[in-house]
BAMI-122644 format. One line per field, with one value per atom (N, C-alpha, C): residue in three letters; atom name; x, y, z. Coordinates in steps of 0.1 Angstrom, whole numbers. Each point is the difference from the previous one (the first is absolute). Example, Ala and Ser with C-alpha at 12.3 -4.5 7.8 and 13.67 -1.06 7.14 Angstrom:
residu <- (ALA_ALA_ALA_SER_SER_SER)
atome <- (N_CA_C_N_CA_C)
c1 <- (132_-9_9_-4_9_-8)
c2 <- (-57_12_12_11_11_11)
c3 <- (78_0_0_-7_0_8)
This chain:
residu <- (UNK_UNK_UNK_UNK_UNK_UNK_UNK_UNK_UNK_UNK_UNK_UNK_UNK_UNK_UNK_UNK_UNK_UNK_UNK_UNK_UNK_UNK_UNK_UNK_UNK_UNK_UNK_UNK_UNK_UNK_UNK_UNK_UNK_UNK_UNK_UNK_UNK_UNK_UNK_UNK_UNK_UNK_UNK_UNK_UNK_UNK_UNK_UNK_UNK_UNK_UNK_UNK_UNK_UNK_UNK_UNK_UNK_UNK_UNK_UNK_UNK_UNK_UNK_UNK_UNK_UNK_UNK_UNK_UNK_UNK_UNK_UNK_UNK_UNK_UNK_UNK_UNK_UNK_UNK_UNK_UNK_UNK_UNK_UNK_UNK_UNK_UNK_UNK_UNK_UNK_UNK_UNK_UNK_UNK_UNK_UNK_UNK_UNK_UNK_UNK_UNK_UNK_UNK_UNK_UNK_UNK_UNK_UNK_UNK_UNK_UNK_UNK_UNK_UNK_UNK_UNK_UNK_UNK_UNK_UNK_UNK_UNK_UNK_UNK_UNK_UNK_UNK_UNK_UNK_UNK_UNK_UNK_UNK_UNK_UNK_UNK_UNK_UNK_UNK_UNK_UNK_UNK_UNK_UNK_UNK_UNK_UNK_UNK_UNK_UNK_UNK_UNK_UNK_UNK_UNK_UNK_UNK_UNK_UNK_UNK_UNK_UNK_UNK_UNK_UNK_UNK_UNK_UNK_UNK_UNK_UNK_UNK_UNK_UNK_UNK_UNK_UNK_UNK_UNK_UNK_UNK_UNK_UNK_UNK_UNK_UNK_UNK_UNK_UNK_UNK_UNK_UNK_UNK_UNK_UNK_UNK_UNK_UNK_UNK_UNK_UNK_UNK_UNK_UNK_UNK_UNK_UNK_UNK_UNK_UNK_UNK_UNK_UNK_UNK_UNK_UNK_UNK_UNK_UNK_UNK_UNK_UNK_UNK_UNK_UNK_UNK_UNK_UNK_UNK_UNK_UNK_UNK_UNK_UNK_UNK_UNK_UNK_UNK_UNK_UNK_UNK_UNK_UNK_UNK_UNK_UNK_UNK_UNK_UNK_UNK_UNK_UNK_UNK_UNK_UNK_UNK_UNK_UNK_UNK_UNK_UNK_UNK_UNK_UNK_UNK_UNK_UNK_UNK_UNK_UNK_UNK_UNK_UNK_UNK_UNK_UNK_UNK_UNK_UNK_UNK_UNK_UNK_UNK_UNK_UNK_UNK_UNK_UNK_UNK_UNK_UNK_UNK_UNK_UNK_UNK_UNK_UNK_UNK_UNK_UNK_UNK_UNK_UNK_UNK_UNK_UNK_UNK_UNK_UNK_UNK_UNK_UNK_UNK_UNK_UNK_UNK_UNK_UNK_UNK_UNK_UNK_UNK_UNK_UNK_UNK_UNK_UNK_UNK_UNK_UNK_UNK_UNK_UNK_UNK_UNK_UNK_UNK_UNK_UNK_UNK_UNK_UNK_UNK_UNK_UNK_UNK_UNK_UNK_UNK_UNK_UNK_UNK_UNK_UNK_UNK_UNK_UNK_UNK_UNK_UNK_UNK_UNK_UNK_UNK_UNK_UNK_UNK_UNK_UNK_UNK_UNK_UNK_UNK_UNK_UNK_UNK_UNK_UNK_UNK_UNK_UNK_UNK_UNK_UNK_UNK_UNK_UNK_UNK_UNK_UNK_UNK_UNK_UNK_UNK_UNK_UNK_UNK_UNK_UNK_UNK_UNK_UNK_UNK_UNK_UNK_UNK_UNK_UNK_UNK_UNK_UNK_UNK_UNK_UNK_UNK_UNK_UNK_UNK_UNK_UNK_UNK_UNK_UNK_UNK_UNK_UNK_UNK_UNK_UNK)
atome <- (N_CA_C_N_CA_C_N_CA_C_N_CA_C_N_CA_C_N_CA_C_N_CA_C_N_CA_C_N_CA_C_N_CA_C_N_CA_C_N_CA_C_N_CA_C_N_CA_C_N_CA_C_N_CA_C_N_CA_C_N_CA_C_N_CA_C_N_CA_C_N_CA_C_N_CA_C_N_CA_C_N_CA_C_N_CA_C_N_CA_C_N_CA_C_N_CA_C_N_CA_C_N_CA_C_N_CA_C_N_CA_C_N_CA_C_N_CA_C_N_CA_C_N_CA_C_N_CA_C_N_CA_C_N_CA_C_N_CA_C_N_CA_C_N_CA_C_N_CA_C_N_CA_C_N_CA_C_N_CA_C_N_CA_C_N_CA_C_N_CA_C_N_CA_C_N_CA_C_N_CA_C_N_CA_C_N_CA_C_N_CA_C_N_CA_C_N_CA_C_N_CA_C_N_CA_C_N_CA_C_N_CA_C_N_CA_C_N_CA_C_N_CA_C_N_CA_C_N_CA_C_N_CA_C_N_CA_C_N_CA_C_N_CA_C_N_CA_C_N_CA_C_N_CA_C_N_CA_C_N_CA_C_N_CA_C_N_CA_C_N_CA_C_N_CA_C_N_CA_C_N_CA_C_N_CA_C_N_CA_C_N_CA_C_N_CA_C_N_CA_C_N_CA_C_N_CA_C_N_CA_C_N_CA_C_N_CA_C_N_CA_C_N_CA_C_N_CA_C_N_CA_C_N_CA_C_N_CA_C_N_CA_C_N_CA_C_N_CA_C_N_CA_C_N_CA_C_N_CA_C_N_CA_C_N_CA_C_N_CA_C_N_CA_C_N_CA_C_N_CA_C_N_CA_C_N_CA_C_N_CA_C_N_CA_C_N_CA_C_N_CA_C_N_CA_C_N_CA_C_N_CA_C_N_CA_C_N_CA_C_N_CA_C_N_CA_C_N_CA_C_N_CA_C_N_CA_C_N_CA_C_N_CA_C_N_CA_C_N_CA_C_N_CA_C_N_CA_C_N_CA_C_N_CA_C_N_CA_C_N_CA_C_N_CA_C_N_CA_C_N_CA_C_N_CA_C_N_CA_C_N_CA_C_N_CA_C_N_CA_C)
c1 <- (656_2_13_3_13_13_-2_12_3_-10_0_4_0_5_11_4_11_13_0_0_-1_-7_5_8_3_8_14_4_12_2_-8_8_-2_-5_5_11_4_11_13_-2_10_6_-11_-1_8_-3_5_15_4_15_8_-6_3_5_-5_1_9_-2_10_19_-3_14_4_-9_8_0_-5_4_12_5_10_10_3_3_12_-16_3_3_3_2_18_3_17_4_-5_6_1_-7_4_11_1_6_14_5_14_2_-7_-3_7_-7_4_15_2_12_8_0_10_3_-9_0_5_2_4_17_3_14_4_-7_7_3_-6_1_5_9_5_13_6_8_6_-9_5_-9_9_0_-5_11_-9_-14_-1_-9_-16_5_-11_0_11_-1_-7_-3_-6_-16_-3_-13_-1_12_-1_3_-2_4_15_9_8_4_-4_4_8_5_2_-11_-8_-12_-7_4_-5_5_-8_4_-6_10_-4_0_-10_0_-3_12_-4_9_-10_7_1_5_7_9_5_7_-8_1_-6_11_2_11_-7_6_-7_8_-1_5_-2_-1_-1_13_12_12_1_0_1_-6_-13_-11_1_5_6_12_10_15_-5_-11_-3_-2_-8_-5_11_8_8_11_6_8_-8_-18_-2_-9_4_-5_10_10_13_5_-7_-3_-15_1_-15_-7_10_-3_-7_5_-7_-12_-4_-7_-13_5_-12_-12_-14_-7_-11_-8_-5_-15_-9_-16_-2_-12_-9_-13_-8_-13_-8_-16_-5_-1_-4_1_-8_1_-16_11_-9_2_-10_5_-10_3_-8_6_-4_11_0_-4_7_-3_-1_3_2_15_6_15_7_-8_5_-6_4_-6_8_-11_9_-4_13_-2_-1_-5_2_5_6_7_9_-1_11_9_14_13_0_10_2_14_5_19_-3_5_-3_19_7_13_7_5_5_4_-3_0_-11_-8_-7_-10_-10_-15_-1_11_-1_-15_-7_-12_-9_-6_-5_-12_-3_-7_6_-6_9_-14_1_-9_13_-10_10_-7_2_-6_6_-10_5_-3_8_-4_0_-9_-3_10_14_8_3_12_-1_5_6_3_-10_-13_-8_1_-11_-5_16_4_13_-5_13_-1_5_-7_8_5_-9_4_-5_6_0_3_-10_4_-3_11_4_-6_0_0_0)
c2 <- (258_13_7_1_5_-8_-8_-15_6_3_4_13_4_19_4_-13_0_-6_-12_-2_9_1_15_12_4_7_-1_-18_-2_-4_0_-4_14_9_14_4_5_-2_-6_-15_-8_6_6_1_14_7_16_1_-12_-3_-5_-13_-1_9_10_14_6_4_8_-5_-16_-2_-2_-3_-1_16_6_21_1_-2_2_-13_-12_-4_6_8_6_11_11_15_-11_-12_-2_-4_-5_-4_13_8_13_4_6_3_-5_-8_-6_-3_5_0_14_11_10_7_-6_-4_-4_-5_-9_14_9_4_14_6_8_-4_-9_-4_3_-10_-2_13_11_12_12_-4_8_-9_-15_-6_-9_-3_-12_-16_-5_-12_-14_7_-9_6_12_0_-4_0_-7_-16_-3_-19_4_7_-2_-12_8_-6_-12_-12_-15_-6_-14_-5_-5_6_-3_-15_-4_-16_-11_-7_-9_-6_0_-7_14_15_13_-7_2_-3_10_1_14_-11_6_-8_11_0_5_-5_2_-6_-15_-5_-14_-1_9_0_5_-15_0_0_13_-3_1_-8_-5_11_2_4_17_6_15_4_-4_6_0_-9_-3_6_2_13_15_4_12_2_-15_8_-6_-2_2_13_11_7_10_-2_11_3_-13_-6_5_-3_11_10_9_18_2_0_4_17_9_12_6_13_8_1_1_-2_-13_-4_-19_-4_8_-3_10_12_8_7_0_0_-11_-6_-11_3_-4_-4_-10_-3_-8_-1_-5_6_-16_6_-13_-13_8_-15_-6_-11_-12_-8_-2_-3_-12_-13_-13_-5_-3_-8_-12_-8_-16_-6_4_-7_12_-1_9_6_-7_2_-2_2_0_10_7_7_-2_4_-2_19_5_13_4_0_5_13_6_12_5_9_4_10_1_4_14_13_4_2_8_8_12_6_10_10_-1_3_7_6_7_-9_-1_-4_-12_-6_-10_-1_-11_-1_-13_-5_-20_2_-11_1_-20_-4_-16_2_-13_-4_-11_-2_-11_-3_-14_-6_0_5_-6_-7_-8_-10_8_5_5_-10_1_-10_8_4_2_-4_3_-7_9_-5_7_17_2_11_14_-12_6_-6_9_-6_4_-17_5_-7_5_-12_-15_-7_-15_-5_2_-3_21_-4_10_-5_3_-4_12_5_15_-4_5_0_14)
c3 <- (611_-7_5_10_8_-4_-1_-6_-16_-7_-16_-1_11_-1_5_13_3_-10_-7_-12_-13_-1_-13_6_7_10_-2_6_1_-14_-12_-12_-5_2_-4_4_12_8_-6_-1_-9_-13_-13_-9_-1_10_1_1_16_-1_-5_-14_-11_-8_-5_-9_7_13_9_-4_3_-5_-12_-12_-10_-7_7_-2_7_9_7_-3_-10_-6_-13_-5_-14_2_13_3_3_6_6_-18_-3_-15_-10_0_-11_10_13_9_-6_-1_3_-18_-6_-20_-3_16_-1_5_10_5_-9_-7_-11_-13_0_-17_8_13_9_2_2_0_-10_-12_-14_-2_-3_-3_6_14_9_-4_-9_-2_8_9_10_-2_-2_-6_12_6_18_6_0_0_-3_-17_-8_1_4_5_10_6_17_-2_-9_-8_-2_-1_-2_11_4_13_-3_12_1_7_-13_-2_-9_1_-9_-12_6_-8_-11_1_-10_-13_-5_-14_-11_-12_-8_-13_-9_-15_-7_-15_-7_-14_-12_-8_-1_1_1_8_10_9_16_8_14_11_4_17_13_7_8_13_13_10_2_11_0_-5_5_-3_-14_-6_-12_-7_0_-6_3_11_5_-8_-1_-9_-16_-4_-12_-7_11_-4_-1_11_6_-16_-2_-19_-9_-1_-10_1_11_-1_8_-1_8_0_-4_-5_3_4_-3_-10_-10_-16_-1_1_-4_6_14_8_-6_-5_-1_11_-4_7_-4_14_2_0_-4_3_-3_9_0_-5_-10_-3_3_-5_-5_13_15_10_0_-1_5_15_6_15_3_-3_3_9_17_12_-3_1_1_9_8_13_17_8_11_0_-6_3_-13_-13_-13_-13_-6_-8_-16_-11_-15_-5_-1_-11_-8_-7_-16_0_-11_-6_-8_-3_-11_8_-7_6_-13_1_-13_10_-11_7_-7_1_-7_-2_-14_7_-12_-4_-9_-9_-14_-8_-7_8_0_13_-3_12_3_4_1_9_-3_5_-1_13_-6_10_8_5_16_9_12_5_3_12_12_10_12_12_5_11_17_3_17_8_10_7_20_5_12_10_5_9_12_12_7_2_-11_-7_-6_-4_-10_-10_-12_-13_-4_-7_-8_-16_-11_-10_0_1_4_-20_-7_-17_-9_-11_-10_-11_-7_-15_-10_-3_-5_-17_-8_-15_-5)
């Protein structure tokens, strides 16, 4: 009887610090979602890269056009919102937050701009990936 109680114990326990981390998971991932829409809209552009791993392997897709590299996705963005105007203001709506693995997450959401004259507005999955930095975006596939 002490074995079976000890036992349901430690798989409560387990179960609790389960939840524990994938809440504090999904509190670092809005975190740095928020961070990103806080730059955009104070107009800093590195800033809002802070959000992806600064790697070779970041890759951005959209459209039918896939670039691969942080730099390269940083001076994508930088060539088209090169202005306050262009950049607007940024939200986020709409999160779903799926953990893959310990060290992987998939996000769902929708982007809007919001900018004088027009509301460009779509949807992005983005892939985090847990590194020694933190939850960064390792892929993005904008639409």
């Amino acid at each position: 009887m002490k074995l079976l109680r000890l036992s349901l114990s430690l798989g409560i326990i387990l179960a609790l610090a389960s939840v524990a981390k994938a809440a504090s998971m999904d509190d670092a991932i809005r975190e740095v979602l928020d961070q990103q829409v806080t730059a955009w809209n104070r107009g800093d552009i590195d800033g809002f890269m802070n959000g992806y791993a600064h790697s070779r392997e970041t890759t951005f897709v959209s459209g039918d056009l896939v670039t691969r590299g942080w730099k390269t996705v940083r001076d994508r963005y930088a060539r088209r919102y090169d202005s306050r105007e262009k950049m607007g203001a940024l939200t986020f709506s709409g999160l779903t937050i799926m953990q893959l693995s310990p060290d992987a997450a998939l996000v769902l959401g929708s982007w809007n701009l919001k900018r004088r004259g027009d509301q460009p507005h779509g949807k992005f999955t983005l892939l985090f990936r847990n590194l020694p930095a933190g939850w960064r975006i390792v892929l993005d596939h904008t639409s």
